[in-house]
C-alpha positions in Angstrom: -136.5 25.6 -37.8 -136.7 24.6 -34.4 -134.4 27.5 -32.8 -136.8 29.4 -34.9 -140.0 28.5 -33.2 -138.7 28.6 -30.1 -137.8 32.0 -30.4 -140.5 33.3 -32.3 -143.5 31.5 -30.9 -142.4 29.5 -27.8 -145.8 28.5 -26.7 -146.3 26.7 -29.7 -143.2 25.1 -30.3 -143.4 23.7 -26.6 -146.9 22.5 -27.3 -146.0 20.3 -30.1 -142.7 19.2 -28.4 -145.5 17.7 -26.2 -147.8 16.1 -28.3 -145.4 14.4 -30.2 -143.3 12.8 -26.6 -144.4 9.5 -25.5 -146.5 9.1 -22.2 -144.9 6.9 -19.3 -148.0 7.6 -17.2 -151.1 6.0 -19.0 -154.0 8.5 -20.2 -156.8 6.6 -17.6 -160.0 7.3 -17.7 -158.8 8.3 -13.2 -156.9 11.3 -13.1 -155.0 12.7 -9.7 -154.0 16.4 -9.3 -150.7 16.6 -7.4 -151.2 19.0 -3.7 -149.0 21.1 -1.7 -149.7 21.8 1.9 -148.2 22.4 5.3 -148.2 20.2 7.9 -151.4 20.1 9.5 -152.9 22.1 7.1 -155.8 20.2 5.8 -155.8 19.9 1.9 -158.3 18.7 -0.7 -157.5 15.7 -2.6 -158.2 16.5 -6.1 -159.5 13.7 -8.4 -161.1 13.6 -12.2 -162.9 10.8 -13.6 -163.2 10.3 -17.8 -164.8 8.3 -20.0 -162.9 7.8 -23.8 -163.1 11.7 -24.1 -165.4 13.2 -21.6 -165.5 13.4 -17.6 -167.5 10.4 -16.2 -169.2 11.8 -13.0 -171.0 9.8 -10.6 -168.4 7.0 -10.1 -167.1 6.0 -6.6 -163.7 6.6 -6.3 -161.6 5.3 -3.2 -158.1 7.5 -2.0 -154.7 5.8 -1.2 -152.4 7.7 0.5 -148.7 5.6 0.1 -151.2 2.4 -0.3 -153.1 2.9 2.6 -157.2 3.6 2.6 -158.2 7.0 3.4 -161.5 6.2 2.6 -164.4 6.4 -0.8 -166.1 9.3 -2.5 -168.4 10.0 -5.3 -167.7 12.1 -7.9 -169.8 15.1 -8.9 -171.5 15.7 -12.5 -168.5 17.6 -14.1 -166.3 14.2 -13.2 -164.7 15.9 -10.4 -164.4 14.1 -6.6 -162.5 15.8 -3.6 -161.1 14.0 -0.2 -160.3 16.4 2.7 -156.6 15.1 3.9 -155.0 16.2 6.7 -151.3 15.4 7.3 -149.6 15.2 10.2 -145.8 15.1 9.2 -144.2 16.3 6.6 -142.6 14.3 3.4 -143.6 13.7 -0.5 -146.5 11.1 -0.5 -148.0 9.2 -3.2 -151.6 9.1 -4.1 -153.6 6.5 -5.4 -157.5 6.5 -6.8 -159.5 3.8 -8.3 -162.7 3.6 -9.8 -164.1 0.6 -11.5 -161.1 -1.1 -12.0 -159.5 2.0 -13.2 -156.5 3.7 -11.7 -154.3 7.0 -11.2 -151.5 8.5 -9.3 -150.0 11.9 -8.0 -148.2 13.5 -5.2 -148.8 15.1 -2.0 -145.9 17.2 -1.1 -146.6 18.4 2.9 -143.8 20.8 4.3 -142.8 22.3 7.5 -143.4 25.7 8.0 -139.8 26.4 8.3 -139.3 24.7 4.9 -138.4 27.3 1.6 -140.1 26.5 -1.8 -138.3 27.3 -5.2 -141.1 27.3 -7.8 -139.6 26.1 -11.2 -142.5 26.9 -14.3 -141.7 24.2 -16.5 -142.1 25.9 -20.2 -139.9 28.8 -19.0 -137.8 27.4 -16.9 -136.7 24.2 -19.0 -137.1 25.5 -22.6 -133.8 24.8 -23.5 -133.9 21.6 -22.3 -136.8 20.5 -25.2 -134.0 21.2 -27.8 -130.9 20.5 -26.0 -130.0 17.0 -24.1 -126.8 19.4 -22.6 -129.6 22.2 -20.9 -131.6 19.2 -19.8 -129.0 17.5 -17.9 -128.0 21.2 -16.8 -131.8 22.0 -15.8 -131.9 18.1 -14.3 -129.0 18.5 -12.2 -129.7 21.9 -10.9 -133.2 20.7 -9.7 -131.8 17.8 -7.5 -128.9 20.4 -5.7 -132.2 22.8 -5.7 -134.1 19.6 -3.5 -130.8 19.7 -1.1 -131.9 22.7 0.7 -135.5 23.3 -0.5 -138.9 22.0 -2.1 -139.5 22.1 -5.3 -142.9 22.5 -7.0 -143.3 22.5 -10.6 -145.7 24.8 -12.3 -147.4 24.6 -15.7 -148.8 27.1 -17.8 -149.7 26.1 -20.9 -149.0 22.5 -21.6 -151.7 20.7 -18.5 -150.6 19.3 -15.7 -150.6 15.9 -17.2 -148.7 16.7 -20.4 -146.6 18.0 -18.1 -145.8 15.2 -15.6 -145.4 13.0 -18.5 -142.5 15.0 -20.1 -140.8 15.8 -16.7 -141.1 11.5 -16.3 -139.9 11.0 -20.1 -137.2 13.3 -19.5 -136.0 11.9 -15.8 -136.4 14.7 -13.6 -136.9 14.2 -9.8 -140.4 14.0 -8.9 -142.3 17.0 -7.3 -145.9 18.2 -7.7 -146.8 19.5 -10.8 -149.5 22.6 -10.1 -151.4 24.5 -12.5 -150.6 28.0 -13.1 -153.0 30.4 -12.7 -150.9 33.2 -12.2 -150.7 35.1 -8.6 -153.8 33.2 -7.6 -151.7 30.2 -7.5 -148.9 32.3 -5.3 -151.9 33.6 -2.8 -153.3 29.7 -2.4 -150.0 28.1 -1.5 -149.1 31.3 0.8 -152.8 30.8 2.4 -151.3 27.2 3.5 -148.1 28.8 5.1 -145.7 27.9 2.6 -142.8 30.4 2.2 -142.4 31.0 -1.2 -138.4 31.5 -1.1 -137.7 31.6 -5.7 -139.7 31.6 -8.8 -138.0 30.4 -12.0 -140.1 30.8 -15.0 -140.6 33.1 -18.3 -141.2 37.0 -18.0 -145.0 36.8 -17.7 -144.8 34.6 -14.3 -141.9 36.2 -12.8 -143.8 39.2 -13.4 -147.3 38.3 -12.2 -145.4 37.0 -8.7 -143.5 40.3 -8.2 -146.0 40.9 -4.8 -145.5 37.5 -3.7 -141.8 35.8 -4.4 -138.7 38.3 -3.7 -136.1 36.1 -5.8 -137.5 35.7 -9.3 -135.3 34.4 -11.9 -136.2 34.5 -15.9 -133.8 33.3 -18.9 -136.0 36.2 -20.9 -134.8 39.6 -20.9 -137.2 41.4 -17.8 -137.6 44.4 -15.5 -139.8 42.1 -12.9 -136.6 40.0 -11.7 -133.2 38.7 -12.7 -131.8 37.7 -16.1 -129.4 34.7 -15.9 -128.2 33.2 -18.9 -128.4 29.4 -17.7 -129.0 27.4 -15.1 -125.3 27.4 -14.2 -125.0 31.5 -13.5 -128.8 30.8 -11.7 -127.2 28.3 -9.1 -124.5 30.5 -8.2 -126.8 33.4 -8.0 -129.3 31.5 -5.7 -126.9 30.8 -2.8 -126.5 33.8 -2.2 -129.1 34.6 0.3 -129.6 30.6 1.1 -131.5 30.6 4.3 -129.8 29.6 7.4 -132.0 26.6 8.2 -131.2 24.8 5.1 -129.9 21.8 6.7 -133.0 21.1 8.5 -134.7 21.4 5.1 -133.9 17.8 3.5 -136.9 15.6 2.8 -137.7 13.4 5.3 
């Protein structure tokens, strides 16, 4: 029955793979969206106060960047506060807000401009592994050889990115920023930072919808927008294959 849902209705099947994982990240009433920028590119901090069900606005909410102070903000109406960041060297930080006692916690992933990002979209990219424990440690492995030589930002479609975060956590995959797909407007934004977008591994719809913006695009579906691998094996070996020639400077720092 599973096989079949996945098949037939994957959206679906994934969604309910989701509601019925345990959270390792608690559902606060502070919520941090995960960023991707460039070095000295300046970035808005991203940050969503709730009550028991609805957004809280209003509330004061003070940024941490790796525990340090960058300073307090209000939140708007809707729940929704912003703090302009602009980072100086590049690296994966963590961010911290709190509001009345309340906390929450994302990621800040700044690269160089020399760096290459492989974009993996979660439900596409890892549907085997919600069925499989042999394709998760396949798609687990593959995504800490992928961090050797580039960045790695996760994208999710359908699930949220918190529903997301929290299965990529329960199932022990590195960390990266989670973003929210919003098809090639997603692709324009990061590009707009000067990120080089070097891979996209996702379902047929986003390899598709990145065909003006990401020239390696890699699907497990059957496509005409990319390249059809059966697993995450025949994608590795595939991948190399035009590696850039600055990869070794490309290791987090």
């Amino acid at each position: 029955m599973k096989v079949y849902l996945k098949n037939k209705y994957p959206s679906i099947f994934l969604a309910c793979v989701f509601l019925v994982l345990p959270t390792t990240r608690s559902l606060g009433a502070v919520i941090v969206y995960d960023r991707v920028t460039t070095v000295k590119t300046p970035v808005y901090l991203k940050v969503l106060t709730k009550g028991k069900i609805f957004a809280d606005g209003g509330r004061l909410v003070e940024f941490y960047l790796d525990d340090k102070s960058l300073g307090k903000n209000l939140t708007g109406g809707d729940g929704y506060g912003y703090r302009k960041y602009v980072p100086r060297r590049a690296g994966t930080f963590k961010v911290r807000a709190t509001s009345d006692g309340e906390s929450g916690n994302g990621l800040v992933l700044v690269m160089k401009k020399s760096d290459k990002a492989v974009l993996i979209e979660i439900e596409g990219g890892f549907k085997d592994a919600y069925i499989s424990d042999i394709a998760a440690g396949a798609s687990r492995q593959a995504v800490k050889q992928l961090l050797k030589k580039y960045r790695v930002i996760y994208l999710s479609r359908n699930t949220g990115v918190k529903m997301a975060r929290n299965w990529l956590d329960e199932m022990t995959f590195p960390d990266a920023p989670v973003l929210r797909w919003r098809g090639a407007q997603t692709l324009s934004a990061l590009k707009e930072k000067g990120i080089q977008l070097y891979a996209i591994i996702g379902a047929a719809g986003v390899i598709a919808a990145a065909a003006d913006h990401v020239e390696k695009r890699y699907t497990f579906d059957e496509t005409k927008n990319g390249q059809t691998v059966n697993d995450w094996h025949e994608l590795m070996t595939e991948l190399p294959k035009s590696a850039p020639a600055d990869s070794k400077n490309n290791k987090k720092k």
